[in-house]
C-alpha positions in Angstrom: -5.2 -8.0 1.2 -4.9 -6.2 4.6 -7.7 -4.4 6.3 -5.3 -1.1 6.3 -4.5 -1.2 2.2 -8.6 -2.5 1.3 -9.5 0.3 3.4 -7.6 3.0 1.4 -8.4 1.7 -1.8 -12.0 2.1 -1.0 -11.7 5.3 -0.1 -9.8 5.5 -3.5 -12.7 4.3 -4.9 -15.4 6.6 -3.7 -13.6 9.5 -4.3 -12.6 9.5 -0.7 -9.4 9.8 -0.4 -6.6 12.3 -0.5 -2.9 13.0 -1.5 -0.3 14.8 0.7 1.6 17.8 -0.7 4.9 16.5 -0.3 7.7 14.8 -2.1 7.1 11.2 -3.1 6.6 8.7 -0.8 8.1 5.4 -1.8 7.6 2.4 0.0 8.7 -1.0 -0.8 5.5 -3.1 -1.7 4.5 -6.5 -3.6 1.8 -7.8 -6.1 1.3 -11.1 -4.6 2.1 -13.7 -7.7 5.5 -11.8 -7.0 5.7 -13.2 -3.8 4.7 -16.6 -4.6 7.6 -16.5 -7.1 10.1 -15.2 -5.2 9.1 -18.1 -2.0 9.4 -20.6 -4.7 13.0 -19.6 -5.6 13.7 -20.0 -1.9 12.5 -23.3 -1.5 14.0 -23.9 -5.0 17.6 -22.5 -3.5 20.9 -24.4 -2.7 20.5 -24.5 1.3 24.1 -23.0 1.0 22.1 -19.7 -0.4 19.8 -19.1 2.0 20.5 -20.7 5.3 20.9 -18.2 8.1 20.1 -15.3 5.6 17.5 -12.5 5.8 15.8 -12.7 2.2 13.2 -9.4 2.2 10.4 -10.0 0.0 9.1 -7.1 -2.7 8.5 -5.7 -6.1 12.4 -4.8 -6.9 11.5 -1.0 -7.7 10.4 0.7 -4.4 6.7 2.8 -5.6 5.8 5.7 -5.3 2.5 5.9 -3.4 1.1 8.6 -5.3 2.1 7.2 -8.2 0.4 4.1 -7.0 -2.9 5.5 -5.8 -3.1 7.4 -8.7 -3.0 4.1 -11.0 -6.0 2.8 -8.9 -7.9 5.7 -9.5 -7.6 6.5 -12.9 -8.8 2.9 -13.0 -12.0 3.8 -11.5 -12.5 7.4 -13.1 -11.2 9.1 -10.4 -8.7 11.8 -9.9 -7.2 12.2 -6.1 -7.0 15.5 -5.2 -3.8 17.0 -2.8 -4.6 19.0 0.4 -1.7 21.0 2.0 0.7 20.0 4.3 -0.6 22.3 7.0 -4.4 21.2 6.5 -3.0 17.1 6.8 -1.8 18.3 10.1 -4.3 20.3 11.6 -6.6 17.4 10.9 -4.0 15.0 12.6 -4.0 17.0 15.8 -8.1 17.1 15.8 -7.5 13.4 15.5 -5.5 13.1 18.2 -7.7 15.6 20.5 -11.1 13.4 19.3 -9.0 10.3 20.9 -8.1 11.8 23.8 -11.9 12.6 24.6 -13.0 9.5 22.9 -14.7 10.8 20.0 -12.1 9.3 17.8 -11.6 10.6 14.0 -10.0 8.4 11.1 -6.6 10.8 11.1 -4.2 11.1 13.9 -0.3 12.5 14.2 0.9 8.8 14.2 -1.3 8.0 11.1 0.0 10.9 9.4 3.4 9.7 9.8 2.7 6.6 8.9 1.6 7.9 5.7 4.7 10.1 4.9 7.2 7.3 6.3 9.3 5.9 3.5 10.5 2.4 3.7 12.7 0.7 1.2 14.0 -2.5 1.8 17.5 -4.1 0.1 16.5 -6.9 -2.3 19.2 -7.6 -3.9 19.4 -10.8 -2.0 16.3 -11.9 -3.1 16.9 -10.8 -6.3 20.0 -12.9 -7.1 17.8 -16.2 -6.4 15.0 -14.5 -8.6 16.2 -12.1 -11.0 12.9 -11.4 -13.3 9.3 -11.1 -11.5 6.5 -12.1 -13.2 4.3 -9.2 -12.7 4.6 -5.4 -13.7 3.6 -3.0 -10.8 1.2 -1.4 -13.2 0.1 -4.9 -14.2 -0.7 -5.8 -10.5 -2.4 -2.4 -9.6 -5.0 -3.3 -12.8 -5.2 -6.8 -11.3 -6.6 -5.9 -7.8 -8.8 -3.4 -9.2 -10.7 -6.1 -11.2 -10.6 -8.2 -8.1 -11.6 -5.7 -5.8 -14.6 -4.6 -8.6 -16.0 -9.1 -8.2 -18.8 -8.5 -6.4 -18.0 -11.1 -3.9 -14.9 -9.6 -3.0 -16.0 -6.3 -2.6 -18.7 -7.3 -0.2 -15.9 -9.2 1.8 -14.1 -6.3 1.9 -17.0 -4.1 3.3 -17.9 -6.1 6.3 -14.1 -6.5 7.2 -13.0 -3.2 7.2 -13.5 0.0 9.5 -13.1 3.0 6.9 -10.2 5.2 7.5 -9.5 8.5 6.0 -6.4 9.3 4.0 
């Protein structure tokens, strides 16, 4: 798990963490026994199928990331709350004055956009080497909360990750 996504889920975790008021967000993302099964229908491909081809790599149905963070924290007995639009970016340009003076805070502009940037990726080539995935987004979200609630992962977690807000 990256530092960026552990990060946010802790925040998820400790209550921390807030939704944007806008539309959905979706995002092209992957539970990782998806990915192992979608590599090993490459390597189990007809070279004539994927020589020379760019072969993205995802959970076919693009999420939603409210949708998603929400799943993670009813898990934990949380609900996210959602702070305005105008409050997300009057704490984005405090973010990027704090930088500026070197005081920096967890939320800047380009954070921000980050955060409301929607990327989907085609599949379908992937998809016509492996047309079923193992694992259920919903499945996968349950999965890393367990793993993320083993005491020994959590504590790797901690030391390897700078908290960021939102």
């Amino acid at each position: 798990m990256s530092e960026h996504y552990a990060g946010i889920l802790r925040l998820v975790k400790k209550g921390r963490y807030v939704h944007l008021k806008r539309g959905p967000v979706r995002k092209t993302y992957a539970y990782i026994d998806n990915l192992a099964h979608q590599i090993a229908a490459v390597v189990d491909a007809p070279a004539a199928r994927v020589h020379r081809r760019v072969l993205y790599l995802g959970d076919y149905q693009p999420l939603d990331v409210t949708a998603w963070i929400n799943a993670f924290a009813a898990g934990w007995g949380r609900h996210v709350p959602t702070v305005p639009d105008t409050v997300a970016r009057a704490a984005a340009a405090l973010g990027d004055f704090s930088v500026r003076v070197g005081l920096p805070l967890p939320i800047t502009s380009d954070r921000l956009n980050n955060l409301t940037l929607e990327y989907c990726h085609d599949l379908s080539p992937i998809k016509e080497l492996a047309p079923a995935l193992p694992v259920f987004w919903r499945d996968g979200v349950e999965l890393t909360r367990a793993w993320i609630d083993d005491a020994a992962q959590l504590s790797h977690i901690d030391r390897n990750v700078v908290p960021a807000l939102v």
